[in-house]
Structure formats: C-alpha cells, structure tokens
C-alpha positions as CSV (number, residue, x, y, z in Angstrom):
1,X,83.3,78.3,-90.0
2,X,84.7,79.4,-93.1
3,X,86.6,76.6,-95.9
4,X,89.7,78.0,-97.0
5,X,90.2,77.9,-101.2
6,X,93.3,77.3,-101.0
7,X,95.2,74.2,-101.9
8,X,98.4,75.9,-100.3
9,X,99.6,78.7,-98.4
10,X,101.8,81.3,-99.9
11,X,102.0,84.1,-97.5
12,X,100.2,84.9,-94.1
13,X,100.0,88.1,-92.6
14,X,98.2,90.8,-90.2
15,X,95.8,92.9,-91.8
16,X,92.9,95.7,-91.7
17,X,90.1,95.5,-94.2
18,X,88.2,98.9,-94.4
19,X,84.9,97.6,-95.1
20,X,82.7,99.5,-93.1
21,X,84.0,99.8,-89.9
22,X,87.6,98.4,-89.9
23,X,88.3,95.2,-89.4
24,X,91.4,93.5,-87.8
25,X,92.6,90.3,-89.2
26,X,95.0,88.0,-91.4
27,X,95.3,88.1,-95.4
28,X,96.3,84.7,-96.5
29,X,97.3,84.3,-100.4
30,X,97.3,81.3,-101.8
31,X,97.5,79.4,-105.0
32,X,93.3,80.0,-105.6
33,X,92.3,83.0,-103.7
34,X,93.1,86.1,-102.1
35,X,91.6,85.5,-98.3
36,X,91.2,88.0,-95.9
37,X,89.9,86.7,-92.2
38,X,88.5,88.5,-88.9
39,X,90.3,87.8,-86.1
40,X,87.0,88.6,-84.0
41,X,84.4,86.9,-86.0
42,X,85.5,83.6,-88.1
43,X,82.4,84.2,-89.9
44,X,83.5,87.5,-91.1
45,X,85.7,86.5,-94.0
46,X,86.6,87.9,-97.3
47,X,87.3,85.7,-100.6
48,X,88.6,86.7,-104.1
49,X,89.7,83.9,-106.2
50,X,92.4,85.2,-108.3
51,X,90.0,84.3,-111.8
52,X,87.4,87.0,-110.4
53,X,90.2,90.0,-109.4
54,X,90.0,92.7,-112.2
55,X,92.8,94.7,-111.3
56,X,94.8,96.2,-107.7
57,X,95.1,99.6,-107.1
58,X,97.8,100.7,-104.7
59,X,98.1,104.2,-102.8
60,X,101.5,105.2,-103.2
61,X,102.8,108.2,-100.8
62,X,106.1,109.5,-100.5
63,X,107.3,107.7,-103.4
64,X,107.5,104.6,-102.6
65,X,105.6,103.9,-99.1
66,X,102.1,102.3,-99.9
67,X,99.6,102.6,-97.1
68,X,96.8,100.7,-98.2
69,X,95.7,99.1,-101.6
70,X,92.3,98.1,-103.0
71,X,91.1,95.1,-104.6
72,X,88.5,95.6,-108.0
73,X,86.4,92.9,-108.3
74,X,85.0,92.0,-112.1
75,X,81.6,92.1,-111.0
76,X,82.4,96.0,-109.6
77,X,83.0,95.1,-105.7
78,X,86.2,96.9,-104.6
79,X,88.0,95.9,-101.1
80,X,90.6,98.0,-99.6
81,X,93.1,96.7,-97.3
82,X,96.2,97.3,-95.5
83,X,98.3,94.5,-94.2
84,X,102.2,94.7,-91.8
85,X,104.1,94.7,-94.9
86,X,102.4,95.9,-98.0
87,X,105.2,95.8,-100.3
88,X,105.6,91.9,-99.7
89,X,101.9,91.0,-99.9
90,X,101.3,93.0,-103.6
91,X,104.9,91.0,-104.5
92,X,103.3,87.8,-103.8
93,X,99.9,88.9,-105.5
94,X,102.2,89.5,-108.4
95,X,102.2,85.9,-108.9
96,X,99.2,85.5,-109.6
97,X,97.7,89.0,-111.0
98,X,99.2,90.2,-114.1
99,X,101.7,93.1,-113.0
100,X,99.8,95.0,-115.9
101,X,96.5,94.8,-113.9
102,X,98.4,96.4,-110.8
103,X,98.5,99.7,-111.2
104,X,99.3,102.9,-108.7
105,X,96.0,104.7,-107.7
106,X,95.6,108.5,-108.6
107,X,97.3,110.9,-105.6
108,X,94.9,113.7,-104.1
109,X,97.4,116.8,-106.6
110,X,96.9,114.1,-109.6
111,X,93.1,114.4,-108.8
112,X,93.0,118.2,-108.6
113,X,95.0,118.4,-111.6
114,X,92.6,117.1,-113.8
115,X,89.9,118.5,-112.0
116,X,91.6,121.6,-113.1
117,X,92.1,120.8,-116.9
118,X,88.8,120.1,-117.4
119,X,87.5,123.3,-116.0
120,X,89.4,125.2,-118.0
121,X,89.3,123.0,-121.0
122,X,85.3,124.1,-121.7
C-alpha cells in the first residue's frame, strides 16, 4: 500500500490521469507532494513532490474552460491529468508552484501558426 508524503491535506478531489490507458482516481495536494491515486489498484499511484515539479501546463479552451493540465517533471517525465474542478485544483497548486512556472499550453491554431512562419520564413 502506498505512504502518503504528505504531512497534511489541502485539497481532495476525483481525477483521470492519462497515462496509458486512463485511469480513474483522486488527486490529493498537500503540503509535500502532488498525489494522484487509482481508485482500482492502491498500488497504482502517482507522486510529485513539489521540489521535483518543473513547471504546469494548462490546456485552455474557450477562453477560460481548462480541460486537462500536465505536469513537467525536472528529470523530463510529464503527467497529464484532469480532475472535477480544474480551476480549483491549479489554484491550490498555486501555493506551492510559482504562478510563473504555470503557464497556458500552446492551442492546435497557435501550433499551425508557427508551423506556418517557419515555412515561409526559409
């Protein structure tokens, strides 16, 4: 069975991490680490202590409705996630992750859009 890092419990909430195949579970932030838990398989567990997170990137649609956001690891992991109230759990993050190292992830025009310039820039 997997040992919690944290001390205390900030915020609890339902979750999917897309690892894989998706999993269903519960993000739990804390005052050490960002925890993310299988509801299926207690051995199936995710941990980022907040020392080790590099920065968040957060898929913003429709100007301000954010489906899903991604977690860069400083040794190049990423874990993407989506939990009942996104807005809430980034808020929360905010505590503990710089709001400079949360940024808003590239849309699918921003992508073509410098696909573009850089064709025609050669």
């Amino acid at each position: 069975m997997a040992q919690s890092q944290n001390t205390t419990v900030e915020l609890t909430t339902r979750a999917i991490s897309f690892r894989g195949l998706s999993a269903y579970g519960n993000v739990m932030i804390g005052d050490r680490a960002f925890e993310f838990y299988n509801e299926r398989n207690p051995e199936d567990f995710i941990q980022i202590p907040w020392n080790e997170i590099d920065y968040i990137a957060a898929s913003v649609m429709l100007g301000n409705h954010i489906p899903r956001f991604a977690i860069f690891t400083k040794g190049g992991a990423s874990f993407s996630f989506s939990t009942k109230d996104n807005k809430r759990t980034l808020r929360a993050v905010r505590e503990h992750v710089p709001a400079d190292r949360i940024q808003r992830s590239p849309t699918f025009l921003d992508v073509v859009k410098l696909g573009a310039k850089t064709l025609f820039k050669h």
